[in-house]
N, C-alpha and C positions, 0 to 999 in steps of 0.2 A: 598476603592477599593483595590483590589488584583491584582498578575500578571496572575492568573485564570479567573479573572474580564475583565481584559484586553483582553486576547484571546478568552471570548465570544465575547468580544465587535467586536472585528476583525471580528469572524465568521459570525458575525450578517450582519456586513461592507457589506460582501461580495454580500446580497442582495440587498442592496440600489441602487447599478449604474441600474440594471438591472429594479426597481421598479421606478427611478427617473429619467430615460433616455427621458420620457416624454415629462418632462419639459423644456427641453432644454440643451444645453450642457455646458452650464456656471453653471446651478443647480444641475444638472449632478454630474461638476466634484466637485463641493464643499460637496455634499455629502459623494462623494468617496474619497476623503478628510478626512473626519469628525473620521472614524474609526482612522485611523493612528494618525492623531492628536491628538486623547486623549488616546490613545496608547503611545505614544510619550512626552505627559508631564506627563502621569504619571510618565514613568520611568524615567522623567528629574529630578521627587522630591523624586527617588532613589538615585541620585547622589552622593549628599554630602554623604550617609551613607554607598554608595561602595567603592566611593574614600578612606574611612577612614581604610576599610580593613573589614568589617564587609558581611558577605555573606547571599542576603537576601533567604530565601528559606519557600516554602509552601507545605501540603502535604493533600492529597485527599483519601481517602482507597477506593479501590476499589476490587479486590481478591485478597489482600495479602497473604494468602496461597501458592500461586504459584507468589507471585513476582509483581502482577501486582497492581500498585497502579499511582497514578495522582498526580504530585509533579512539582515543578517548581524551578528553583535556576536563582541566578541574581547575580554572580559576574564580577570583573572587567572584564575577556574574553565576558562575555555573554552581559555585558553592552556596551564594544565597539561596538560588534556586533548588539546589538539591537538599537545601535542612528544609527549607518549605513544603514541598514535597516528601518527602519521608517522615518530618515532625507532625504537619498537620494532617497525613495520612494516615498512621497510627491513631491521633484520636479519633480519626473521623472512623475506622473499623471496629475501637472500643465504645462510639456511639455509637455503631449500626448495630454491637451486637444486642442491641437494644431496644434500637427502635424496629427492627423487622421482629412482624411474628411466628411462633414457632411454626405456622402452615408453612412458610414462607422457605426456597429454596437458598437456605442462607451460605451453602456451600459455593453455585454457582453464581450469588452477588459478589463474594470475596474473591471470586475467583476473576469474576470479571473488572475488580476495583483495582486487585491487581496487578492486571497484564495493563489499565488503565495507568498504573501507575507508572508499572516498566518502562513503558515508552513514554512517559514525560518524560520521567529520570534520563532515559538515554539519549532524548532529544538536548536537556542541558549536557549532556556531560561529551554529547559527540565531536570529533573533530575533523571528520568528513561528512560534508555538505548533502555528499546525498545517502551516507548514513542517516546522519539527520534527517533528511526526510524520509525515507522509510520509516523512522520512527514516526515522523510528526502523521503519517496516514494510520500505522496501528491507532493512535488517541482517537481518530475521526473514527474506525472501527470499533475500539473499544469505549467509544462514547456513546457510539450507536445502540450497542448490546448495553448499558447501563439507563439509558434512558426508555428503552424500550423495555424493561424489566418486566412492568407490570402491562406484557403486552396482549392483555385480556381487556386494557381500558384504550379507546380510541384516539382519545388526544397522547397517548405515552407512544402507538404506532405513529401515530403521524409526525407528532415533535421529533422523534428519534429520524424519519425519515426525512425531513426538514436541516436535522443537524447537518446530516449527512451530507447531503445533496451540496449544502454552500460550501460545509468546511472541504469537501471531497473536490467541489469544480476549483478555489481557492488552492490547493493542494498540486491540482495538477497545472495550475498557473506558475505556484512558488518551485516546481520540477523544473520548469522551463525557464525561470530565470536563471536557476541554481546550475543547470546546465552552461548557460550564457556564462555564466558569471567564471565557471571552472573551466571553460572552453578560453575566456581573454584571457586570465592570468597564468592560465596550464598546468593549475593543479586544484583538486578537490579537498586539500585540504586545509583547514580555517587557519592555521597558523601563516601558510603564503598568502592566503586572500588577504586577512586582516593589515598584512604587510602593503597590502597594492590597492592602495584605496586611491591615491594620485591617478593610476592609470586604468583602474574604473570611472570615475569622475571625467576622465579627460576622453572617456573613449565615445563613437558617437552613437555605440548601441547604448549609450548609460541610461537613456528615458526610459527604453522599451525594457532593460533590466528594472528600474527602481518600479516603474507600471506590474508590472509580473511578481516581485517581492512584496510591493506590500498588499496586491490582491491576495495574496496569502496570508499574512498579517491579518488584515484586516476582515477578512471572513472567518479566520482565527478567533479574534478576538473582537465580532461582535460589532465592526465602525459603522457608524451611517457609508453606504446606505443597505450594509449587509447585517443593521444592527436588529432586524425582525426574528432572527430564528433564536437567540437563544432567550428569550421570554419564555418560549415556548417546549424549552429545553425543562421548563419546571415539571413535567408530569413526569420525572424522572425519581426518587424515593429524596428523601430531603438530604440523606448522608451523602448521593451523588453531586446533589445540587450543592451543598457545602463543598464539596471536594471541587467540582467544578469550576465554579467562581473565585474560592479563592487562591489556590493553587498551581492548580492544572490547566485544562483545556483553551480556557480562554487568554488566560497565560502565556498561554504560548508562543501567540502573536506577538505580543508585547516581547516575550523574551528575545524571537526573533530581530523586533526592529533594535534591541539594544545589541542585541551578536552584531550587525551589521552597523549602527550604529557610526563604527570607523572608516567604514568605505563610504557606504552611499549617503553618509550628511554631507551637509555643508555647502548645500545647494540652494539656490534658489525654487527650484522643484521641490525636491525635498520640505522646505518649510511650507510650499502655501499647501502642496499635497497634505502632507501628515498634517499639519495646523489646523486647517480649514476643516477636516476630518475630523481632525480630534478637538474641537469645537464646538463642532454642531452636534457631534456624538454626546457631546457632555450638557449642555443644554437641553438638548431634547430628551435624554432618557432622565434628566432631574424631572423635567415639566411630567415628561405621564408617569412616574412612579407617584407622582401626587393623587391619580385620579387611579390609582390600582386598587381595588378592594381585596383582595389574595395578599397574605402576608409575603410568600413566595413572588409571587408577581410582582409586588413594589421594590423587593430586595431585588428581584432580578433586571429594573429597570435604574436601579440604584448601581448595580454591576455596572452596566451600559455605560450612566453616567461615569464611573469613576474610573472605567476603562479611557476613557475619551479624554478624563483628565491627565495622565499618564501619557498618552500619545500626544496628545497636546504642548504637555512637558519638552518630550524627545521632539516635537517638530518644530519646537522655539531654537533648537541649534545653539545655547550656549551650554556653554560646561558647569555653571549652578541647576539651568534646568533639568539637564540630566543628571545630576546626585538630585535632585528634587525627585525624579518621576523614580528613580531608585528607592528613595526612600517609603515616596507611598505605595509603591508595589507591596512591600515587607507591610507596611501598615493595616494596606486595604486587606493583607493575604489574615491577616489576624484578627480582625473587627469584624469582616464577612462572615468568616467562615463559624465563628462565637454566636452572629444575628442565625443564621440558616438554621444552628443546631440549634437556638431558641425556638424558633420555628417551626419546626421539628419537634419539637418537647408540645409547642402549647398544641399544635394540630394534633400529635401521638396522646396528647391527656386528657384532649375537648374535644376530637373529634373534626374539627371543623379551621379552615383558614383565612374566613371570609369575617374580615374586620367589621362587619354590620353584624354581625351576633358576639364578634368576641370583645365584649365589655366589661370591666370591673376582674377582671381574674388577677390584678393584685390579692384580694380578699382569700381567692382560693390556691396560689401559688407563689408567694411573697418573695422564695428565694432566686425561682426562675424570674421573677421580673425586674427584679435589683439584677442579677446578670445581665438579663435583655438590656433593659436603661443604660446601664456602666458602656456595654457595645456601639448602641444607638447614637449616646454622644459621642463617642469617637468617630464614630462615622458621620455626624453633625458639625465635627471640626468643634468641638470644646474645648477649652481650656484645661489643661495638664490628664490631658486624656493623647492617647500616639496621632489620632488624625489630624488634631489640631496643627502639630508641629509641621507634617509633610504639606497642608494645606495655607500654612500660611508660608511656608518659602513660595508654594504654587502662586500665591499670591505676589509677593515681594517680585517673583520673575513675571510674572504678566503686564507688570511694570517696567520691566528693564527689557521691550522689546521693539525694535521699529521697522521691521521687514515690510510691514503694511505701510508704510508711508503714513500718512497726513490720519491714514486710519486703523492706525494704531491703536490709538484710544477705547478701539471695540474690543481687544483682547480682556484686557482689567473690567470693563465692565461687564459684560458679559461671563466671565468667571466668579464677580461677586453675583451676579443674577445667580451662576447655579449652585453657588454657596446658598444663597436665600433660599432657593427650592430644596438643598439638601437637608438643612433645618426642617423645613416644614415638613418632610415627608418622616425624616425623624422624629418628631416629635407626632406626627400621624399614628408612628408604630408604638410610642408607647402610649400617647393620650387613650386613642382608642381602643387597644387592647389592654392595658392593665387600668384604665379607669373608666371616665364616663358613663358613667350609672352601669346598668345590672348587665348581664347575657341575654342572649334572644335565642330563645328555641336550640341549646345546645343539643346535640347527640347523645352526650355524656356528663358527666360532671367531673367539671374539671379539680384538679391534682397534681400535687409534685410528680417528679416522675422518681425511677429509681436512682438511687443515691449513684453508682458508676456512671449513671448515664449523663449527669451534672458536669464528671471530673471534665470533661474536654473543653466544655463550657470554662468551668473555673480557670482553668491553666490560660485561654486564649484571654481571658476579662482580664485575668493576674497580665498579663506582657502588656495590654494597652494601657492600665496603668502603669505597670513600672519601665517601660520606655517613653508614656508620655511623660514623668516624671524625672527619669534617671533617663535620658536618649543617649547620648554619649557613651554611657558606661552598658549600655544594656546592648546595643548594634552601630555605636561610635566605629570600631574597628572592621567588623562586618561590611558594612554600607560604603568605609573609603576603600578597600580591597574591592568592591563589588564598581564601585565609580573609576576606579584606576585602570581597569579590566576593560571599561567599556570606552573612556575615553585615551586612553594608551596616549598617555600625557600626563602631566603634574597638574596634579588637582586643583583647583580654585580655594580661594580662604571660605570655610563657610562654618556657622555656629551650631550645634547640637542643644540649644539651651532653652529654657522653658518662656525664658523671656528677654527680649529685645531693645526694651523700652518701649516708650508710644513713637510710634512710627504711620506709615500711612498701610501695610501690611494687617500693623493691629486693628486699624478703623476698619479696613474692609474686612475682617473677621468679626466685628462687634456691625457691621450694618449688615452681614449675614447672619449672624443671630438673631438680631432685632429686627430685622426682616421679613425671616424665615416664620419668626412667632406673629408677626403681624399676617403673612399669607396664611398662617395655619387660623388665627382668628378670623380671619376673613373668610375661611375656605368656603362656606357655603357661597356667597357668589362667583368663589373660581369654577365650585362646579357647575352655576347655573350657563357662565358663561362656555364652557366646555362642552355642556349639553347640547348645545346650536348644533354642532359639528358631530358628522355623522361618524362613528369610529370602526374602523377596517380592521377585522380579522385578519392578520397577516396569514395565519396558519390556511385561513378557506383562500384568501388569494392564492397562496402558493400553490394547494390542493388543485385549483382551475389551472393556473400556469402547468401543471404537470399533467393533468387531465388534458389539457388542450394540445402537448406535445405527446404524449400518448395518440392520439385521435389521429393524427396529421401521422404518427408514426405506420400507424394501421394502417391508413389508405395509402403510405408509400410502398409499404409492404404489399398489401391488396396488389397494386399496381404491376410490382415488379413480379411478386411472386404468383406467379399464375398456374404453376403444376406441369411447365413446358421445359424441358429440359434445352431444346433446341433456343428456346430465346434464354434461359439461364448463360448458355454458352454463348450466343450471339453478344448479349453485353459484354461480357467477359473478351472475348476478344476486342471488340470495339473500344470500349476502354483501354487492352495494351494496346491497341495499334493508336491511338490519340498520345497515350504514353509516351510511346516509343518513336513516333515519326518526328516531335517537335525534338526534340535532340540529334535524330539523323540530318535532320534539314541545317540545322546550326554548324554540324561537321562539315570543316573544308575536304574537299577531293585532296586524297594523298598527290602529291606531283610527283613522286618516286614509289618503282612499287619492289615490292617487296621479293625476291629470286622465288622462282614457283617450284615447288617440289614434283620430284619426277613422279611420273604417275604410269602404271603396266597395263596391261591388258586385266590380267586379272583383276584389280583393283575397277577396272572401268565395269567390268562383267558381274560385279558386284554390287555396284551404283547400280547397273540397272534393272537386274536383280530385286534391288530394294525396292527402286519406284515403283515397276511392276505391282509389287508384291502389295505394296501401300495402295495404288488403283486398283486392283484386285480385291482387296480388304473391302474399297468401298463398291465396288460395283456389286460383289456375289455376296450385300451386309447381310440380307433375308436369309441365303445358308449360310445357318448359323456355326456349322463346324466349317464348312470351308472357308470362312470367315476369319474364323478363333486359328487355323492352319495360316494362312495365308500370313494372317498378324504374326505369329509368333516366327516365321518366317521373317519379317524384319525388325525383329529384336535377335535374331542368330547376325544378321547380318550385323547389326551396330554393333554388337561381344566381336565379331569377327573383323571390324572395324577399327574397334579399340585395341585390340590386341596387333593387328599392323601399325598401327598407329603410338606404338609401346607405353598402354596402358593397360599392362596386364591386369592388373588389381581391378580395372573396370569393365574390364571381359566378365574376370569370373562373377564378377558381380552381377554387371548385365545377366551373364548367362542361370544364374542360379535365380535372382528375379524372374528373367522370363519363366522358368518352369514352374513357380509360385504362382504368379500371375494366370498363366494359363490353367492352371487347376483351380485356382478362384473363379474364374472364368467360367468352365467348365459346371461348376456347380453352382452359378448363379443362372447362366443359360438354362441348364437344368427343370431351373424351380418356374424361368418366367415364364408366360405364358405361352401358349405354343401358334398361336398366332400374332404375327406381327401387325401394327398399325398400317391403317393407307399412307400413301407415297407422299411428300409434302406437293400442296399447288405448285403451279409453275411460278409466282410470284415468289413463294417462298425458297424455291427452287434458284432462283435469279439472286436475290440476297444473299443467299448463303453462300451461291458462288462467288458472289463480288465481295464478302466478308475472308473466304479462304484464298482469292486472289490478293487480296491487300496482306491479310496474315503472311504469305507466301513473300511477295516482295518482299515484304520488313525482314523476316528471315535471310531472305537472300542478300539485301543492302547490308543486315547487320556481319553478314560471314563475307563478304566482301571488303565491307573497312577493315575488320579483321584481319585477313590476311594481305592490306595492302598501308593501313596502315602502321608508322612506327611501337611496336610494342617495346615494353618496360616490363618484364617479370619479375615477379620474384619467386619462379622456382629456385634459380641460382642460390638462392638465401638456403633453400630448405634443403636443395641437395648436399651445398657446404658444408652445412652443419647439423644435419641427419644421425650422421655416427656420433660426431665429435656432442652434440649435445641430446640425441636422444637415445644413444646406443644402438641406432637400427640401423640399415642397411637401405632397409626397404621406404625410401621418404615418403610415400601414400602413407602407410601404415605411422609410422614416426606422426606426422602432420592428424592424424585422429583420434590417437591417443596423449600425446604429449602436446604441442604447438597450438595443436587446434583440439583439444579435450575437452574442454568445455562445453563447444560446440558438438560434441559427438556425444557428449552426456547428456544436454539437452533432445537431439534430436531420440535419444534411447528412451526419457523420460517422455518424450511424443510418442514414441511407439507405444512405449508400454500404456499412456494415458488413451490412445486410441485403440488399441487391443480392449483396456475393459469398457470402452462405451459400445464397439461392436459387440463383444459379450453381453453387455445388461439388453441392449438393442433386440437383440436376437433369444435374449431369454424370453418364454413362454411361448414363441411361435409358433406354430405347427403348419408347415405349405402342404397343400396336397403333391402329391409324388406321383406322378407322368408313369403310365405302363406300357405308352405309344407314343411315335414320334408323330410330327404333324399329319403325315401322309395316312395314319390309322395302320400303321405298322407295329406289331408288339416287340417290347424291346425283347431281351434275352432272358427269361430266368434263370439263367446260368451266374446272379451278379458275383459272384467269386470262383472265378475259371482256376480250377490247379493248376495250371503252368503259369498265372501268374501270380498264385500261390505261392509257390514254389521259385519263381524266378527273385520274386521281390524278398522271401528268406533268406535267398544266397545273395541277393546286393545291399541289405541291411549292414550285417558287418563290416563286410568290405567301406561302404560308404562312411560307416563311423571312422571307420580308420582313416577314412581319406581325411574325414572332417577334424580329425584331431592332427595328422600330420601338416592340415593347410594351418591350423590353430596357430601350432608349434610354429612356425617355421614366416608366420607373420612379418616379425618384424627386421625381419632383413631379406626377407622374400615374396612374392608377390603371394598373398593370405592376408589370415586376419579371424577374430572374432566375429566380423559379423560376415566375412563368407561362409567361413563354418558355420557359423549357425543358422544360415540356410540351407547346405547340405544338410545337416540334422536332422531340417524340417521338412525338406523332400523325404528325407531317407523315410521317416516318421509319416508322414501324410501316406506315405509309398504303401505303407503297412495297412494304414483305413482304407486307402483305397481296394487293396487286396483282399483281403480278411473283413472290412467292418468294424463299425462300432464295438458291439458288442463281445466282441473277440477280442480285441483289442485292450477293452478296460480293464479285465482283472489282470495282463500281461504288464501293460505298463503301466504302472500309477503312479502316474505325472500329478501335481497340481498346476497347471499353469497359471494362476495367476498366481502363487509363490512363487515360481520361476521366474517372473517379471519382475518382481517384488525382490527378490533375491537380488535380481542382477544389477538392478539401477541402484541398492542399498551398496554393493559390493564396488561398482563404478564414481560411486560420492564418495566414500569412505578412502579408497584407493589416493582420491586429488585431496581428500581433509588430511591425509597423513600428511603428506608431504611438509604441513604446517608444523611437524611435530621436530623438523628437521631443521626449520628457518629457510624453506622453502619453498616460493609462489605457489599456488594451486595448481592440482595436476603435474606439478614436474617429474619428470620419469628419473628415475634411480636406477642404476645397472651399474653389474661389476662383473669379473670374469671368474671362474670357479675350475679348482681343477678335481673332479671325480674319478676315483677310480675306474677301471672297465670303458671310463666310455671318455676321461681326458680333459682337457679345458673345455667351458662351455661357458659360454654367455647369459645371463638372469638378471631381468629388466622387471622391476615395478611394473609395467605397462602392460607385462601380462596378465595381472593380476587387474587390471583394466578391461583390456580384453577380455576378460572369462567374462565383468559384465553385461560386458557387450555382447558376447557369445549365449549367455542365458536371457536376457531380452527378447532375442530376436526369435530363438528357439521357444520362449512362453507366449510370446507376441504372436507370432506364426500360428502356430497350434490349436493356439486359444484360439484366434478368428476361423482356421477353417475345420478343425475339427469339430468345432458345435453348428458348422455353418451346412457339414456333410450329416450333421443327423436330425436337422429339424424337417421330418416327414410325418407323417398320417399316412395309415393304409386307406387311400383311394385311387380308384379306378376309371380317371376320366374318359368320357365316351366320347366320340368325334363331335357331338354337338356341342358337349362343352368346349 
């Protein structure tokens, strides 16, 4: 098995709830289980060999040319991160299978927890940058689809749309450093960059990289001043909101600034940035999880805080602080995630999570609230509980730091302030809900919950004891493998132990307890004083912010889009000629020109030919056939053009396009109406020629630098190596299937994505159908004339044969797939035209949208083998065969490319103008109409 292995298996996971939802919910959840589980001892028989300092890593080619390759890394960061995620995932699905009810679609919760998860997991374990992020946007996706679960309730739409929005614009910020970042060093993959942290640091885009990385980060996970959306993230089921917090999503960020860590510290940016951030994030989200009445709401503002600690940590820039911010990641990822499932338990048993009715439920739940408490003060920072230990190094290094100069002094103290307020909010969550006299007006009466639903709970309580007591021995090894990884350096001396002696560390832990108890005695005038100040809905702010660019977006729209095709196109040009001039203008005049090519008579009589035919086009637009004539007239010319010009391959292209296009043509004129619009005014008249005059120049400027300035091709490249590396002959052909395949796979996957929007478009339409032309002339009833009956049966065949011997004969000759498979679809149109629809269907029984569906499947699959080979993507394979009867012959992979390229074009084709030739009505429009 592989860690490639593993993330299919994941992927695979994700169908199972949804396939096995069936059978019940206990079967259910063991299969959504089963992923993660052998996910999870795989990497457990990585262990031993991370812990020893050995970094496992695996790699995939995919278009390394441009950087993109499938690589995987597993060190100590990635390894904490990935038992975190897989350990604490697992419980968190044997809690859901418990906390949702049987109404409740519990197949597509797990299903979406997840593909949630997959793409955490792949986010640590990747080791391309912009793997990585592709991962890092599925969590914003599938954070979205979890929080919006119960999206029958308004705050779970809007919070999910909220998440979205930051982590998503944050996202495409961290693309764009992540680019920067693989552009300086000249590779995307993390094991170079980590290497080049010197000549990131020294370079003079390094601001505008660390500004774009940690805007990612930081709307990740939640900093001032992007720290408003995930409060809001609670109307998400509580097993999300555990997983969330402690784990995953928000996580992420954080995991990000320790990946980078090696490059981008060690600056003076870097500390007051991250510092200053991770500061005010941790103060401020202590102070309002004080005043949160939602048990959910206070934990989530406790998140905030305890994320802000951690970044705090990593923006102090020494080497204790960061095994400090290491260590309370593992701490806070076990203490949160024990509070949420309590949480969870006491809301799922009472009904209710609003700390003014929940009072006294020690009485009614003794064993849930001994878990809660045991959680709470770890999260309190108590003594021989796991938070304590990660909060007082955090302490010990706010101490040992002087980047601030003269004010310095504000780090420690302000750290013990949000110590005091983490006390007191802890002690909020248990005072209030397991004592302080009776319940108020519950829903329910409250109760244990079910004995399974406890175990996750107990297992998370069990680890903040026996690492706040046993640290050393329980994630001693863990934690220095996970520090080694991020600081790729020898590690600092530092103690795993319960106790220090009295130090100044330990008093600002005992004036954070005795503090934290004195704000909590006092709270009634923190609230009075809190009450002055009017408190802001971030969720309605955001709501207006998006409503207000909404608004502004209509009236732009409004504006531009008016129903005038003629000013659609007027910008549209006006824009490229703005484009396009400020670059012509910058171009020096060649001072040498370039030897001019002979040019014939014919050649000239062809030019003008064209232009003609192009003035022509627009003077007689009103007749509409001698119009669609006169056009298609110079499209013969440009095939006839290319083809002197020796480009055969885009003759027959031209030429087979042209005869598509005019039967489009043909049968949209058809349908329109049979009167044309008035003439535009003379002003509009005046514009448009001073727009097609400027178009016209630019053209003419840009085919003049052309042919006078010094070119650099690199056809030489493709003809060179045409045979020798793609087996053809034919380098057009070579260069679209092999070279440039990608790009010809994509543009197949356009056709065929626009073939079925023209299909659903056009489905149900019915136009009336014209019996006369403008003049009150009736057309023919004759619409299928026998001789062209009969002509078009005897050029059917023929035409296939052509289209399969052009197929054939591709790739060392001027052909190809998609010539052919426009002859195909002449040849085929040839037949509706003749015969009809209805003649037509029961002869041929095409599905074309299989045939699109085919070809692009057959086109992917063709560039995926290659991989099976240890071969880039797309690489064309050929070898020579000698057959019987017919002798040596040449057989390239690339036809089996081409085939699907050749059924695309042919389902694409079809699709659009076969349904396009029979959307009619029997009507008889009269001259009036």
């Amino acid at each position: 098995m592989s860690l490639f292995a593993i993330t299919a298996i994941m992927l695979l996971g994700v169908l199972l709830p949804i396939v096995t939802e069936r059978f019940g919910r206990t079967t259910n959840t063991i299969f959504t289980m089963l992923a993660p589980a052998i996910a999870l001892t795989y990497i457990a028989t990585l262990i031993p060999e991370v812990l020893a300092g050995n970094v496992v890593t695996e790699h995939l080619e995919w278009i390394p040319a441009v950087g993109l390759t499938l690589s995987m890394r597993l060190d100590g960061l990635a390894l904490m991160f990935a038992l975190l995620i897989l350990g604490i995932g697992l419980l968190i699905i044997l809690y859901a299978r418990y906390y949702l009810s049987d109404k409740e679609a519990a197949g597509r919760f797990f299903s979406y927890l997840l593909l949630f998860m997959t793409a955490m997991l792949s986010i640590v374990l990747s080791n391309n940058i912009l793997q990585m992020w592709m991962a890092w946007e599925v969590t914003s996706i599938s954070s979205f689809l979890l929080i919006s679960f119960w999206a029958s309730k308004s705050e779970s739409r809007k919070g999910a749309r909220m998440a979205l929005t930051v982590t998503g614009a944050g996202g495409l910020a961290l693309l764009a450093g992540l680019l920067m970042i693989g552009d300086i060093v000249g590779s995307y993959e993390l094991g170079v960059i980590l290497a080049s942290g010197d000549l990131l640091r020294e370079h003079a885009l390094y601001p505008v990289i660390l500004t774009l990385v940690l805007l990612g980060a930081f709307t990740k996970s939640a900093q001032f001043p992007f720290h408003f959306w995930l409060p809001h993230a609670m109307a998400a089921p509580t097993p999300v909101s555990a997983y969330l917090h402690s784990a995953t999503m928000v996580k992420a960020g954080i995991f990000l600034l320790a990946r980078f860590f090696p490059v981008l510290s060690g600056t003076e940016m870097w500390f007051l940035t991250v510092s200053i951030a991770g500061v005010i994030t941790l103060v401020l989200g202590a102070y309002v999880a004080l005043f949160k009445h939602d048990l959910k709401g206070l934990l989530a503002y406790s998140t905030v805080s305890h994320l802000g600690l951690i970044v705090l940590l990593l923006g102090m820039d020494t080497k204790l602080a960061t095994v400090a911010a290491l260590f309370h990641i593992m701490n806070h990822a076990v203490f949160k995630a024990s509070l949420f499932m309590a949480a969870g338990i006491i809301d799922h048993e009472s009904g209710t999570r609003d700390m003014r009715k929940l009072n006294g439920l020690w009485r009614f739940m003794p064993y849930t609230a001994t878990l809660a408490m045991v959680a709470a003060a770890s999260m309190a920072g108590v003594p021989l509980f796991n938070g304590f230990l990660s909060k007082e190094m955090f302490f010990a290094e706010s101490l040992h730091q002087e980047a601030l100069g003269f004010l310095s002094w504000m780090i420690p103290v302000l750290a013990t302030l949000a110590g005091i307020f983490a006390v007191a909010y802890s002690m909020r969550f248990v005072h209030d809900v397991f004592f302080n006299g009776d319940p108020v007006d519950l829903p329910k009466t409250p109760h244990e919950p079910p004995r399974y639903m406890k175990i996750p709970v107990e297992i998370l309580v069990a680890l903040c004891l026996l690492v706040g007591i046993f640290p050393a021995v329980m994630v001693g090894s863990l934690l220095e493998a996970a520090a080694s990884s991020v600081l790729m350096s020898e590690l600092p001396y530092y103690s795993l132990s319960i106790w220090h002696g009295f130090n100044l560390p330990l008093l600002m832990s005992v004036i954070a307890i005795v503090g934290g108890l004195v704000v909590y005695g006092y709270r009634g005038q923190l609230y009075r004083f809190q009450s002055q100040f009017r408190e802001n809905d971030a969720k309605m702010v955001f709501e207006g912010v998006v409503q207000n660019i909404v608004s502004f977006a209509s009236r732009t729209h409004e504006f531009l889009s008016n129903g005038s095709l003629q000013r659609y196109v007027a910008f549209l040009l006006i824009f490229m000629i703005v484009l396009t001039a400020v670059p012509l203008i910058n171009l020096d005049v060649a001072s040498t020109h370039l030897p001019n090519q002979a040019v014939t008579g014919v050649e000239i009589t062809a030019g003008i030919i064209l232009c003609l035919s192009a003035i022509a086009t627009m003077i007689y637009h009103r007749k509409r056939m001698v119009a669609l004539i006169t056009l298609s007239v110079v499209g013969l010319i440009v095939s006839i053009a290319f083809a002197r010009f020796s480009a055969p391959d885009l003759a027959l292209t031209q030429l087979a396009v042209e005869v598509v296009t005019v039967i489009l043509l043909m049968l949209a004129l058809f349908f329109l109406p049979q009167k044309t619009p008035a003439e535009s005014s003379p002003s509009r008249v005046v514009r448009d020629l001073g727009i097609a005059a400027a178009v016209g120049g630019l053209v003419a400027t840009v085919n003049y630098a052309f042919i006078t300035q010094p070119l650099d091709s690199i056809s030489d490249f493709f003809l060179a190596n045409s045979k020798t590396g793609g087996g053809g002959t034919n380098a057009v052909n070579v260069i679209l299937v092999d070279f440039r395949g990608l790009d010809t796979l994509g543009e197949i996957l356009v056709l065929g994505i626009a073939a079925f929007g023209i299909f659903k478009l056009l489905a149900g339409v019915r136009l009336a159908m014209p019996t006369a032309n403008e003049n009150g002339l009736p057309f023919s009833k004759d619409t299928h004339p026998p001789i062209l009956t009969m002509i078009s049966q005897s050029l059917l065949p023929l035409a296939l044969l052509v289209s399969f011997y052009i197929f054939l004969r591709g790739h060392n000759m001027p052909g190809g797939g998609f010539i052919a498979g426009l002859v195909t679809s002449v040849a085929l149109i040839q037949q509706y035209i003749a015969h009809g629809v209805d003649w037509i269907k029961p002869r041929i029984k095409l599905d074309y949208q299989s045939l699109i569906a085919w070809g692009v499947l057959i086109a992917t699959f063709t560039g995926v083998g290659s991989w099976f080979f240890g071969r880039p993507f797309m690489t064309t394979w050929f070898d020579y065969f000698d057959i019987p009867l017919i002798g040596e012959i040449e057989l390239a992979s690339a036809l089996i490319f081409d085939l699907g390229v050749y059924l695309t074009v042919v389902g694409a084709t079809l699709l659009i103008l076969a349904n396009l030739g029979k959307l009619t009505s029997v009507h008889r429009p009269t001259m009036e109409e």
